[in-house]
C-alpha positions in Angstrom: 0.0 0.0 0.0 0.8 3.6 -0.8 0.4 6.7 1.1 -2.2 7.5 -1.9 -3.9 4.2 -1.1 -4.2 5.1 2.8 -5.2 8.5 2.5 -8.3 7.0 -0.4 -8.7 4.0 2.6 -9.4 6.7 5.4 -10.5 9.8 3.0 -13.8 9.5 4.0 -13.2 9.2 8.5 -12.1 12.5 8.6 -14.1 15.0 10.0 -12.6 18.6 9.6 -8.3 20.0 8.7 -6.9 20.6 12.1 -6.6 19.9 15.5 -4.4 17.7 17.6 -4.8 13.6 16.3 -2.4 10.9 16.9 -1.4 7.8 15.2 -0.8 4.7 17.4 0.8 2.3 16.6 2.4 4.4 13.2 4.7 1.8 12.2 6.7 2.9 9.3 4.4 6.5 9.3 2.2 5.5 6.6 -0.5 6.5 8.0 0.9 9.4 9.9 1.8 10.7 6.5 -1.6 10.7 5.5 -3.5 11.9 7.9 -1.2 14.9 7.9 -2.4 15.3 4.0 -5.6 15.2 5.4 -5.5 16.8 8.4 -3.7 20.1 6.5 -0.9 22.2 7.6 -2.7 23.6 10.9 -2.6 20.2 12.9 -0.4 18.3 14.8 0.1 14.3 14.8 1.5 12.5 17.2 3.2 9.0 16.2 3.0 6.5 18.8 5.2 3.7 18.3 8.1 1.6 20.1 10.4 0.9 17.1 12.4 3.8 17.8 14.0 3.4 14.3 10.9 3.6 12.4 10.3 6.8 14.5 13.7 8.6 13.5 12.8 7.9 9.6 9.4 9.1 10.3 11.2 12.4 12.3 13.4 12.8 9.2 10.4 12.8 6.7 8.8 15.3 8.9 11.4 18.1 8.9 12.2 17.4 5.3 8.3 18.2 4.7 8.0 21.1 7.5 5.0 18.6 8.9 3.7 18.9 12.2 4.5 15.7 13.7 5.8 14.7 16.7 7.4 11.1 17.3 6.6 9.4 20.7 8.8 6.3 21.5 6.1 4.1 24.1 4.0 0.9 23.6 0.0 1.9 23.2 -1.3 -0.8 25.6 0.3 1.3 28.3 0.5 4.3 30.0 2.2 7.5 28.1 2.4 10.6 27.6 1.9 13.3 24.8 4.1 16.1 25.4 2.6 19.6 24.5 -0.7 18.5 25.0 -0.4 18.7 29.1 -3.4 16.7 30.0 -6.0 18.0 27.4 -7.8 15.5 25.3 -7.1 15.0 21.8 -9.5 15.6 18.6 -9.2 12.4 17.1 -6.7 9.3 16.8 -5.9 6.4 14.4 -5.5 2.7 15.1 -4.3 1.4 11.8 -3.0 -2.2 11.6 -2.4 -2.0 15.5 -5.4 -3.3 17.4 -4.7 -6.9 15.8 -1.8 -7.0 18.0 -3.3 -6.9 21.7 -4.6 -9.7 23.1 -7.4 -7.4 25.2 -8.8 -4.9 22.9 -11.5 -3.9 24.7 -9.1 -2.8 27.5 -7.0 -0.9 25.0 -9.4 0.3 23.1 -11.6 2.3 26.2 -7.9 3.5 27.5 -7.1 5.4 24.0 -10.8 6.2 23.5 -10.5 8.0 27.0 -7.6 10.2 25.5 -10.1 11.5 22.9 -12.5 14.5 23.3 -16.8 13.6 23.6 -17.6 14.4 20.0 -13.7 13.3 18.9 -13.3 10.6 16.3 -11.7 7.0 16.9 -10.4 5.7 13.0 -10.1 2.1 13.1 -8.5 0.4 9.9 -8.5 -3.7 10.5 -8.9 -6.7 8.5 -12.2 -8.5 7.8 -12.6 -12.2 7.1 -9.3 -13.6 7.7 -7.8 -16.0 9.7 -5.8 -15.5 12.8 -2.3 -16.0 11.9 2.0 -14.6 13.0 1.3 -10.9 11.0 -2.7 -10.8 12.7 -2.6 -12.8 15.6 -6.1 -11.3 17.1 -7.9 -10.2 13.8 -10.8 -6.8 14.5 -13.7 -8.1 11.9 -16.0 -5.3 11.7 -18.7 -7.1 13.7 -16.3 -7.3 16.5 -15.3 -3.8 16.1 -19.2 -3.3 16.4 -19.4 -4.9 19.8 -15.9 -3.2 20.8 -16.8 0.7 19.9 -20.1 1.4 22.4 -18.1 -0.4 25.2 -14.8 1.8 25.0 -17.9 4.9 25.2 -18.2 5.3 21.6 -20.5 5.8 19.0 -21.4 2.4 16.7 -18.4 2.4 14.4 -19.6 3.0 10.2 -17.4 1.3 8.1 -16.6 4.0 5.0 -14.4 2.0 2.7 -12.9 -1.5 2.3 -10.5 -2.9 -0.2 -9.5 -6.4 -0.9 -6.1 -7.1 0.9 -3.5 -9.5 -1.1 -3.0 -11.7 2.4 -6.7 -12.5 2.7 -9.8 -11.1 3.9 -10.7 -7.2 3.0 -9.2 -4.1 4.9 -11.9 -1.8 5.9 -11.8 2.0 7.5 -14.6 2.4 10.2 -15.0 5.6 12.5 -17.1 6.2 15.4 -16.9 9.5 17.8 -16.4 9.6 21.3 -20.0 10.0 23.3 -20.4 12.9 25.4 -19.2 12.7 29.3 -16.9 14.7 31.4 -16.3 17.8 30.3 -12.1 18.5 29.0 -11.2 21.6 27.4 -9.4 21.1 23.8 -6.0 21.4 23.9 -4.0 23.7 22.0 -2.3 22.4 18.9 1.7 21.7 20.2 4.1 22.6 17.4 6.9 19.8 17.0 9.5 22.6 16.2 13.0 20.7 17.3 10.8 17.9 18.5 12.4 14.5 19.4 11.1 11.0 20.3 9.5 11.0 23.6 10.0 7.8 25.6 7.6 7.0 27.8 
């Protein structure tokens, strides 16, 4: 997949340009690099991820493209931090190709959902029909992702596009926005101006 193909996949989960979004689990950035397409010039992503390598590419791309993002060295099914943001929530976040990975998703999922403002977006991209295997050990159908969504306090996901993915199965984008409950103020958008990898 190209950056092309992930910003058509997810095209249609983004709300509005702006605001402060991150992308956990970013891997190699290839998502990161499109949501700051989509996103626009006037947002900040953070990229969550513990390869530290793929982080210092993903840094390098970033200043070469005077893009707003800012690395963040941590594992997602823990606690950490996103430094700029100083406790206020974020607009919207991305799990691409991650939530196959964790064993408890539901515990995962309502942790990250928490970091997300009440009318923020969760983007989910996941595989659908395929089997359990070393690269997807804990496959996110979008029936399960129906059940997961409302119990991490968010809306029922809508699946916006799917394509047909050459190791089985189908890869579909789904959204769903976080439900209204205590009240956090937005957060400023952090600028990553001599930003570094943040390990949490």
């Amino acid at each position: 997949m190209m950056v092309s193909d992930a910003i058509e996949l997810i095209g249609r989960t983004i709300p509005r340009t702006g605001g402060a979004w991150a992308d956990i689990g970013a891997g190699d950035g290839m998502f990161t690099r499109a949501l700051v397409d989509l996103l626009g010039p006037n947002a900040c992503v953070y990229a969550v991820d513990r390869d530290p390598d793929a982080l210092t590419d993903l840094e390098s791309w970033a200043s070469e493209h005077d893009a707003n993002v800012i690395p963040v060295l941590a594992d997602f099914t823990g606690p950490f931090e996103l430094p700029g943001l100083e406790g206020a929530p974020l607009d919207g976040l991305i799990l691409a190709n991650a939530l196959h990975f964790v064993r408890e998703p539901e515990r995962v999922l309502t942790q990250l959902a928490s970091r997300v403002r009440p009318g923020g977006r969760v983007v989910v991209v996941e595989y659908d029909r395929r089997r359990p295997d070393r690269w997807v050990p804990f496959p996110i159908p979008s029936a399960r992702l129906a059940d997961l969504a409302p119990a991490a306090g968010l809306s029922m996901p809508i699946v916006t596009a799917a394509r047909p993915s050459a190791y089985g199965g189908s890869l579909y984008a789904a959204f769903a926005d976080r439900l209204a409950g205590e009240s956090s103020s937005v957060a400023a958008v952090p600028r990553a101006s001599a930003a570094r990898s943040v390990d949490a």
